[in-house]
C-alpha positions in Angstrom: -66.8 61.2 -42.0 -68.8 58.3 -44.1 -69.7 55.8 -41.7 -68.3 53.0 -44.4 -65.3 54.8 -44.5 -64.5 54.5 -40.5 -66.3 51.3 -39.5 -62.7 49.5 -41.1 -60.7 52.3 -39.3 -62.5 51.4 -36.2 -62.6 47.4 -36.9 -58.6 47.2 -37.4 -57.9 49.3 -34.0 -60.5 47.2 -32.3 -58.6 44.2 -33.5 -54.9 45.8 -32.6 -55.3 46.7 -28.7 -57.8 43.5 -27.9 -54.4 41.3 -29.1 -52.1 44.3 -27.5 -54.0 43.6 -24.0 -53.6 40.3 -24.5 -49.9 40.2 -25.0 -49.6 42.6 -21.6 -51.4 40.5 -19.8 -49.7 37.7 -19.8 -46.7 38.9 -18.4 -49.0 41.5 -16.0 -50.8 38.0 -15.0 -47.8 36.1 -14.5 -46.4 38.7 -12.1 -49.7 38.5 -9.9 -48.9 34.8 -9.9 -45.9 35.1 -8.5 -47.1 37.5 -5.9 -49.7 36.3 -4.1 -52.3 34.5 -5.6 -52.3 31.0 -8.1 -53.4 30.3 -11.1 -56.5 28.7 -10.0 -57.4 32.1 -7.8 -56.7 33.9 -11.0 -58.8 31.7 -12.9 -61.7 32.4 -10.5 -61.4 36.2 -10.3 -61.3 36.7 -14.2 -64.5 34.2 -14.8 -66.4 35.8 -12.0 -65.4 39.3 -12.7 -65.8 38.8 -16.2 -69.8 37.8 -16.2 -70.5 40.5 -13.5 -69.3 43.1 -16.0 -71.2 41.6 -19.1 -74.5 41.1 -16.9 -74.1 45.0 -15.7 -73.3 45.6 -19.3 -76.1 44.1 -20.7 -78.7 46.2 -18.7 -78.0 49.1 -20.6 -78.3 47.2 -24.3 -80.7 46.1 -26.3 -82.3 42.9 -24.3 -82.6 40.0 -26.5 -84.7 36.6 -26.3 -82.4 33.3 -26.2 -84.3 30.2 -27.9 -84.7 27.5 -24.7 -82.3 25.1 -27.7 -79.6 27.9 -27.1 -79.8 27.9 -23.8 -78.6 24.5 -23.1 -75.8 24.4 -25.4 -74.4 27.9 -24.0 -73.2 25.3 -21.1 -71.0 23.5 -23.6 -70.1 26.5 -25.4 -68.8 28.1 -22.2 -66.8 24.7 -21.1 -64.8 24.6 -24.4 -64.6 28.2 -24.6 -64.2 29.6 -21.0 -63.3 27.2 -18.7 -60.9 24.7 -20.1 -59.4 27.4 -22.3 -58.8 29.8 -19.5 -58.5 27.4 -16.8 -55.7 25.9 -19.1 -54.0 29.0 -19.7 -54.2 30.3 -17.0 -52.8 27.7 -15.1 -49.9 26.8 -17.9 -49.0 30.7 -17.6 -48.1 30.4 -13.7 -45.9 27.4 -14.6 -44.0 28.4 -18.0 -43.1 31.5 -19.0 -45.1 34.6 -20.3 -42.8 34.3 -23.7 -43.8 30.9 -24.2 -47.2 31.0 -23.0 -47.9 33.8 -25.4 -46.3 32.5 -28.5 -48.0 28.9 -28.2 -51.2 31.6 -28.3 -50.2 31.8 -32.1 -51.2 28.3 -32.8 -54.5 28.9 -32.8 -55.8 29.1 -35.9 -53.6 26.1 -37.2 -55.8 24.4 -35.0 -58.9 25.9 -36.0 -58.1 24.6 -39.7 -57.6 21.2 -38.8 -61.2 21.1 -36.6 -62.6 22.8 -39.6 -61.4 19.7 -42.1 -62.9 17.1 -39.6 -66.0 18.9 -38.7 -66.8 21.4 -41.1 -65.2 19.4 -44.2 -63.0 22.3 -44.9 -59.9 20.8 -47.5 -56.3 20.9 -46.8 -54.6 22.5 -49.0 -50.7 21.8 -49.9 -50.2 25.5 -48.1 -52.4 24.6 -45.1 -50.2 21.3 -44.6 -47.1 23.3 -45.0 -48.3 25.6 -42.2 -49.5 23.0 -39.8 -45.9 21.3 -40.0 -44.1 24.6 -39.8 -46.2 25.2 -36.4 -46.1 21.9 -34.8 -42.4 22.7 -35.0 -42.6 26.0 -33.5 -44.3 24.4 -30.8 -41.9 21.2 -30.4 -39.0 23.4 -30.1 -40.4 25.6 -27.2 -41.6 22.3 -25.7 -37.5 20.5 -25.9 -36.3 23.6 -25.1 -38.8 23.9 -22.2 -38.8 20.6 -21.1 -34.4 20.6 -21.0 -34.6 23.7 -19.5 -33.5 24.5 -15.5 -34.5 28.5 -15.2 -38.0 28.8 -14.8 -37.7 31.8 -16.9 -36.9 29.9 -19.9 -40.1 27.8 -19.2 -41.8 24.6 -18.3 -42.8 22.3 -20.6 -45.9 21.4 -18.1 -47.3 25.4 -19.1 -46.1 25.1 -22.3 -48.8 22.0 -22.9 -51.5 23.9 -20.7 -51.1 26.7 -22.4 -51.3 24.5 -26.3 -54.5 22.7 -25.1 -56.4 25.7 -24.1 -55.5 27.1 -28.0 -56.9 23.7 -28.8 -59.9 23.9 -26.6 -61.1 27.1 -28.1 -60.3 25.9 -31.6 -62.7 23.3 -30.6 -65.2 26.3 -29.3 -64.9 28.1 -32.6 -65.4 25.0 -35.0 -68.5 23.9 -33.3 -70.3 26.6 -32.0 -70.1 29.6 -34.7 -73.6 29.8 -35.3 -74.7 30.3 -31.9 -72.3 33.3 -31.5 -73.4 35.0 -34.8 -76.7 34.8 -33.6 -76.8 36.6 -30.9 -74.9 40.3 -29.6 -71.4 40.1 -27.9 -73.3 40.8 -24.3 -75.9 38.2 -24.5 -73.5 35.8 -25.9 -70.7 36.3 -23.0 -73.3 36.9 -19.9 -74.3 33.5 -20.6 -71.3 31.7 -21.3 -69.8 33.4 -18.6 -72.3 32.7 -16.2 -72.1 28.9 -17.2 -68.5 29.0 -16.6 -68.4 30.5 -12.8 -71.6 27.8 -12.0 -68.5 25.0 -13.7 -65.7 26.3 -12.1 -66.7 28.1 -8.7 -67.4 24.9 -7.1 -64.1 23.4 -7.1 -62.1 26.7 -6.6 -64.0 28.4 -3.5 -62.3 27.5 -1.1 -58.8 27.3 -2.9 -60.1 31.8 -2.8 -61.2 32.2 0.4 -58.1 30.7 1.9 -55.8 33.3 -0.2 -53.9 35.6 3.0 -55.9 38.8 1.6 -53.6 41.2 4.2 -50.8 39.7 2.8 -51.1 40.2 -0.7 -49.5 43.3 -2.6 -51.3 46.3 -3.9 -49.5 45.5 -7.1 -51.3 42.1 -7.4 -54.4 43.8 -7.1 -54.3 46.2 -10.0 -52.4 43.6 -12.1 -55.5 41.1 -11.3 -58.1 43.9 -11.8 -55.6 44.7 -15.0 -56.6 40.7 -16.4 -60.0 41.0 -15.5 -61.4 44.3 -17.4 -58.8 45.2 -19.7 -57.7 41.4 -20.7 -61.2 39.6 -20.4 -63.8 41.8 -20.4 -62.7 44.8 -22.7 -60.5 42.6 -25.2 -63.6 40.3 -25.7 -65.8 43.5 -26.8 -62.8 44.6 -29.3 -62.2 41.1 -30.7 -66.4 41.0 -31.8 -66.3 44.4 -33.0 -63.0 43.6 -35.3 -64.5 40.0 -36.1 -68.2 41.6 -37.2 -66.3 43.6 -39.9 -62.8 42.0 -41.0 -62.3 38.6 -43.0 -60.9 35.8 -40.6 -57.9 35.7 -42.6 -57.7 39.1 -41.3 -58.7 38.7 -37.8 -55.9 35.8 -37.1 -53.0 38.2 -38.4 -53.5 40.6 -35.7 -52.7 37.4 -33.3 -48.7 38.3 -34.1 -49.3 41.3 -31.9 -49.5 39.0 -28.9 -46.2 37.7 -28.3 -44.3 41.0 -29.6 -45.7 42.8 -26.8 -45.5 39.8 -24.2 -41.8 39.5 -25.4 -41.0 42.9 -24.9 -42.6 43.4 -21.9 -41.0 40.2 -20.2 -37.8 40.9 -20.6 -37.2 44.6 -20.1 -39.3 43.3 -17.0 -37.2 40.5 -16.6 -39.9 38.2 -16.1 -38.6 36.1 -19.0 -35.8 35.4 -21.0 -35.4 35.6 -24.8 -32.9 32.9 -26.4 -32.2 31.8 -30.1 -34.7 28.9 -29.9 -37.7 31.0 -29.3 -36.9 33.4 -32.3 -36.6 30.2 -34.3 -40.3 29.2 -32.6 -41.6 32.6 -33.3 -40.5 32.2 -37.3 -42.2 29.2 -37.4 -45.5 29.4 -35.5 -46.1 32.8 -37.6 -44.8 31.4 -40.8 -47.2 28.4 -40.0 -50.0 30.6 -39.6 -49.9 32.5 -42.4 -49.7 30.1 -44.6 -52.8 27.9 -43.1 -54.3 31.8 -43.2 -53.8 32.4 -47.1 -54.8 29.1 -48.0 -58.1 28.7 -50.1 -61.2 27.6 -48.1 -64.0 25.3 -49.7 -65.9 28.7 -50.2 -63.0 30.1 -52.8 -62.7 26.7 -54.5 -66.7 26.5 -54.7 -66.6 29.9 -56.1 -63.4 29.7 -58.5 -65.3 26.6 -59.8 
């Protein structure tokens, strides 16, 4: 078969089970964290586990040379990318609940736009407004609803805004640090940002680890944390590079809708969480949001229609 023919093939699927892992794994995470270990344990055990896998990885690839100007901003990348982004989920997913946590995940790219009109000069359209204010209101209803809620499976509005900033934070990563990615392969770029982020977050979490009752935890646990760490972290991050290298953006942020229809499913024939009227209302509107920031015009079509 032509080689342009499946690299599309393969670039969609890539795409389809990175976001499918990432909609099991937050309720697969949230289970661990109710079982055993916290959020900031899991935090610690996807970071490091992630950049041991990436370094091992990157033995067997092609080595590259990093510029010494790269090198030093690899730090901030992995702070806005890895560490308050996962530290932020991560945390807000023990709190709320894996519905919640995963359809805030939506908001993304509605974010995105707006860092892209302050920093990158990017215009707002009249569709891109529409979408933001359809989001924000996805969002505001899962935070009332969250915040007036009294099961924990509805919720908590405390997750619900951990879980926002970290969409935020990597908005933030995305906006300001695109070139560096594009310039180097997915392994050099994530052995060093991952490496960055356990030297930022080890510190402060150590002993929060080592005083975890290892005998006491459940097998479960253990294969739902090995679960977050190579399927959600490490292998999603490989298929989200290989979809990105070959699909449009516009593209790439559709398959995030995958997300939260596996979380939701998952959650609740799980029972994990619980599915009411308000968070079909929020789902409508965080993806209606999206798309429309999606299938707005960029400065690029405007320069071009010009």
């Amino acid at each position: 078969m032509d080689n342009k023919n499946t690299r599309p093939l393969i670039a969609h699927l890539s795409m389809f089970f990175a976001c499918a892992f990432w909609g099991l794994m937050a309720p697969l995470g949230k289970d661990a964290m109710t079982h055993g270990i916290t959020g900031i344990d899991m935090v610690t055990f996807r970071v490091c586990g992630a950049a041991v896998l990436f370094w091992l990885t990157s033995f067997f690839t092609k080595r590259e040379r990093v510029m010494r100007r790269d090198l030093m901003l690899f730090p901030l990348a992995g702070l806005f990318g890895l560490v308050c982004n996962q530290c932020c989920y991560t945390i807000g997913l023990s709190i709320t609940s894996p519905i919640n946590a995963s359809i805030v995940t939506t908001s993304m790219p509605i974010f995105a736009m707006i860092l892209a009109a302050l920093i990158l000069k990017e215009p707002i359209t009249g569709k891109k407004a529409a979408g933001v204010l359809m989001g924000c209101s996805g969002a505001l209803i899962l935070i009332l609803t969250s915040a007036a809620a009294t099961n924990a499976k509805v919720g908590d509005i405390r997750g619900d805004l951990l879980c926002l900033f970290a969409q935020f934070s990597f908005a933030l990563y995305l906006s300001l640090f695109n070139p560096l990615v594009r310039r180097y392969s997915v392994f050099t770029v994530n052995k060093w940002m991952f490496t960055w982020a356990v030297a930022l977050i080890l510190p402060f979490s150590f002993s929060h680890v080592a005083a975890i009752p290892w005998a006491s935890v459940p097998a479960s646990t253990w294969f739902e944390t090995a679960y977050v760490v190579a399927i959600g972290t490490y292998l999603s991050y490989i298929l989200t590079m290989i979809g990105q290298r070959t699909l449009r953006p516009t593209v790439v942020s559709i398959y995030n809708y995958v997300q939260p229809l596996v979380s939701v499913t998952v959650s609740v024939l799980t029972g994990i969480g619980a599915f009411r009227w308000s968070h079909g209302l929020a789902v409508v509107l965080v993806f209606s949001g999206v798309w429309l920031v999606t299938k707005s015009r960029s400065r690029k079509d405007i320069e071009q229609s010009a």
